[in-house]
DOZA-339539 format. One record per residue (C-alpha): x, z, y negated; residue in three letters; chain. Coordinates in pm, whole numbers, m for minus. Layout:
<recs>
+--------+--------+--------+-----+---+
|     c1 |     c3 |     c2 |   r | c |
+--------+--------+--------+-----+---+
|      X |      Z |      Y | Ala | A |
...
+--------+--------+--------+-----+---+
</recs>
This chain:
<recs>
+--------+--------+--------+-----+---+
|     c1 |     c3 |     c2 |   r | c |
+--------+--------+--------+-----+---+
|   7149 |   3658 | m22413 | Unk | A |
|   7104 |   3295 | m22413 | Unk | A |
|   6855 |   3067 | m22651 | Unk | A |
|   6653 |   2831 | m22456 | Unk | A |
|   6446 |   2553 | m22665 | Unk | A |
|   6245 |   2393 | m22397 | Unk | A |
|   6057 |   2475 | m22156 | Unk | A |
|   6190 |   2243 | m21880 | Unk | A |
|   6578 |   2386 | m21988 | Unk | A |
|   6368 |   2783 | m21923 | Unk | A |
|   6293 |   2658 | m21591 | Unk | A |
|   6592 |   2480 | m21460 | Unk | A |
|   6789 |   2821 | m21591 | Unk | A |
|   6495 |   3053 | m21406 | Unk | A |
|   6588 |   2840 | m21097 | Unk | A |
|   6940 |   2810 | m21074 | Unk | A |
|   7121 |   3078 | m21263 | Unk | A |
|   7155 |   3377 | m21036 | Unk | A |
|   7274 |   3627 | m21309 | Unk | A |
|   6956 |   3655 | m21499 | Unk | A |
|   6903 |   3986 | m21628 | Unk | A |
|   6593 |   3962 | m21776 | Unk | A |
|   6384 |   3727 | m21993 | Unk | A |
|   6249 |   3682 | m22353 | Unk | A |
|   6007 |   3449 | m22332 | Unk | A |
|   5823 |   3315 | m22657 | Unk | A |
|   5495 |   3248 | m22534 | Unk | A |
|   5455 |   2920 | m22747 | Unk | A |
|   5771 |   2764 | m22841 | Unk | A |
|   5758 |   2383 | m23023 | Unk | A |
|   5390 |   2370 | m22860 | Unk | A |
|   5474 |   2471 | m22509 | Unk | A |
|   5331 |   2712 | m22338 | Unk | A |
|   5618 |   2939 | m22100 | Unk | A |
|   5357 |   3113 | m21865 | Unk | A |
|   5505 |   2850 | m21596 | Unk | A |
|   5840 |   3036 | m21663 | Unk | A |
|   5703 |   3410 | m21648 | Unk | A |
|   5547 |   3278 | m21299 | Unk | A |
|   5873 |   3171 | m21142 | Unk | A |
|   6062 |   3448 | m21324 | Unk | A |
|   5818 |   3698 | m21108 | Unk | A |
|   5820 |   3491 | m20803 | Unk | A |
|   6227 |   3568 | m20838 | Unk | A |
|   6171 |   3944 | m20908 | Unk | A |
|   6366 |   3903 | m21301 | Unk | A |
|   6235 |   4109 | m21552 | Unk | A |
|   6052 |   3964 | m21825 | Unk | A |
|   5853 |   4028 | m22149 | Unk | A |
|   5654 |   3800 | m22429 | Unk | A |
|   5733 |   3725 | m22748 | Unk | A |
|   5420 |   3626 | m22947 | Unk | A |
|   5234 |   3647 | m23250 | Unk | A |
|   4888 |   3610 | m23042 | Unk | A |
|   4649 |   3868 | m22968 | Unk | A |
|   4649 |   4014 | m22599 | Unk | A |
|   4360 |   3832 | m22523 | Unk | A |
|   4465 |   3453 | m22541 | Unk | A |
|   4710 |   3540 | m22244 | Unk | A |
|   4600 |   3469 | m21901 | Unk | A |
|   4447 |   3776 | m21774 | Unk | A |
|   4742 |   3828 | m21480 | Unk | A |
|   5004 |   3833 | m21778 | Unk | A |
|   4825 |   4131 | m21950 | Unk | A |
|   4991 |   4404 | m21810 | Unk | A |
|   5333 |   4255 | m21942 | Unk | A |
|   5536 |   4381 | m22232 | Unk | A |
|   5469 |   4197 | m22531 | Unk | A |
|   5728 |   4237 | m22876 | Unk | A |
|   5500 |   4118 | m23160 | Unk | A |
|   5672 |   3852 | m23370 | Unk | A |
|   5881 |   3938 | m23619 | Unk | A |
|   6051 |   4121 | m23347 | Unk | A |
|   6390 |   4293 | m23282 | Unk | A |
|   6552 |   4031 | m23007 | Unk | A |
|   6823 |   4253 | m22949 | Unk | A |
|   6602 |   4561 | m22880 | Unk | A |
|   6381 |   4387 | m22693 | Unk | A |
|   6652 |   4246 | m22471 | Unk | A |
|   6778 |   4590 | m22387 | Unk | A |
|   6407 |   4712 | m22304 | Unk | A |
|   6382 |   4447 | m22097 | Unk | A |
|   6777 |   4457 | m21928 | Unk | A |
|   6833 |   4830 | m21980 | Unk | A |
|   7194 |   4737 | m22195 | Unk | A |
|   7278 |   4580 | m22496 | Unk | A |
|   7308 |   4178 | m22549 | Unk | A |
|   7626 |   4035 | m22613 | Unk | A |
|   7480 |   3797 | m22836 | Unk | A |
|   7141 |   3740 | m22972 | Unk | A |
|   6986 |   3429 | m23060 | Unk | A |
|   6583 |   3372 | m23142 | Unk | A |
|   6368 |   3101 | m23145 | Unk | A |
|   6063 |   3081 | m23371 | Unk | A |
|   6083 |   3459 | m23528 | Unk | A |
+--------+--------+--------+-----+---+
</recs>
């Protein structure tokens, strides 16, 4: 599992790397919004669920079917819902 601080590093990874498993995606992270990720992450088929401390109503309503871990959560269980296997390594952002 790899930490990603920015939303412009979440996008150049959901571009480029081709051995995404899955994604963790903290819906606001240092005041950015990452439903521009979750839309190219689905456009590329990788499995993805939020990480928030909102309510299920301040997401857009196409992102409310999603999975959603409510912060504090478990990164490494959430990960393997998500992937189906255990992380290597776990790092989180904002928990």
């Amino acid at each position: 599992m790899l930490a990603v601080p920015t939303m412009s590093a979440a996008l150049e990874i959901a571009e480029y790397e081709f051995d995404l498993d899955g994604a963790l995606l903290d819906v606001n992270l240092s005041r950015e919004i990452f439903y521009p990720v979750a839309a190219f992450l689905s456009m590329r088929q990788i499995p993805f669920a939020f990480v928030t401390g909102y309510d299920e109503m301040s997401r857009p309503p196409f992102y409310r079917d999603a999975k959603v871990f409510t912060k504090p959560t478990d990164w490494a269980a959430a990960a393997r819902h998500v992937t189906g296997r255990v992380p290597v390594a776990a790092a989180a952002y904002g928990t």
